[in-house]
N, C-alpha and C positions, 0 to 999 in steps of 0.2 A: 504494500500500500504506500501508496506515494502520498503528500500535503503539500501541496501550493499556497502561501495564508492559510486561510482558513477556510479553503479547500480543499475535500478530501477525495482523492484520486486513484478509486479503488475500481469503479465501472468505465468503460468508455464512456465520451459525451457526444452529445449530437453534435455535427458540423456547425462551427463556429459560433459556439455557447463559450467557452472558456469568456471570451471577453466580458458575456454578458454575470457569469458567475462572479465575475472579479469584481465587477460595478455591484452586485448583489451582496458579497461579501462586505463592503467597505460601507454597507450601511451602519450606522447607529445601531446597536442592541443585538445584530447578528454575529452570534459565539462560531457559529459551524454551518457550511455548505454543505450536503452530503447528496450527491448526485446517486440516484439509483439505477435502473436497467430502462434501457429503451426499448417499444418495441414497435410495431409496424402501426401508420394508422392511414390515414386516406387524408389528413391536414395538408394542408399547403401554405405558404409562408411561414411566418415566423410569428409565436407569440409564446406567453410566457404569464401564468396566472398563477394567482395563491388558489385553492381549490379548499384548502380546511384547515383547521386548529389542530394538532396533534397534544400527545401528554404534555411533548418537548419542545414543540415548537411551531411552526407552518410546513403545510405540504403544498409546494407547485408541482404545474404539469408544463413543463415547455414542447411547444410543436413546432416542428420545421421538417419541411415539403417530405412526408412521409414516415415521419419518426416522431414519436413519441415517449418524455420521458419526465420520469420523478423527479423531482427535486425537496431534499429535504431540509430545512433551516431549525436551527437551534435559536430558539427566541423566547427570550425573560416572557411571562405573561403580559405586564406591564407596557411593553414595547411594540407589541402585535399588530396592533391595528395602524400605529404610525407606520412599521415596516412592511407592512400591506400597501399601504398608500403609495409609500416608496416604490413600490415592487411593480406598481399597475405604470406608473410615468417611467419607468424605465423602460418598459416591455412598450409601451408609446411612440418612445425613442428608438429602437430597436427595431418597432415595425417600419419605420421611414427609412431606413438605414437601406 
């Protein structure tokens, strides 16, 4: 297992996500990125949403042109809903890109 920051680097990641991990990472109140398995879906372009609250933190789903994947963040309870916010203006920016 490899760690980039506080990224952790154990699954492949979907084509040209790292950048967007890095910008996720460097938010306020995010301890840990944990990217999970991707798998097939029928999405096209690129987006990138929180989907739920877990014990530990939030669960995204990032899509890009055929692939879909987990993402998991390690986030205080407290911090949630600002790093939600965060999380939608980036995937914003990301989909202009």
């Amino acid at each position: 297992m490899r760690r980039k920051s506080k990224i952790k680097l154990e699954h492949h990641l979907l084509k040209g996500i790292l950048p967007v991990l890095e910008e996720i990472a460097e938010i306020e109140g995010v301890k840990k990125v944990i990217p999970g398995r991707i798998y097939a879906s029928d999405s096209r372009g690129f987006e990138i949403k929180v989907v739920r609250e877990t014990l530990t933190g939030l669960k995204l789903l990032a899509k890009s042109n055929g692939s879909v994947q987990e993402i998991f963040l390690v986030v205080d309870k407290a911090d949630r809903e600002r790093v939600s916010g965060k999380i939608e203006r980036i995937s914003e920016k990301w989909k202009k890109s």
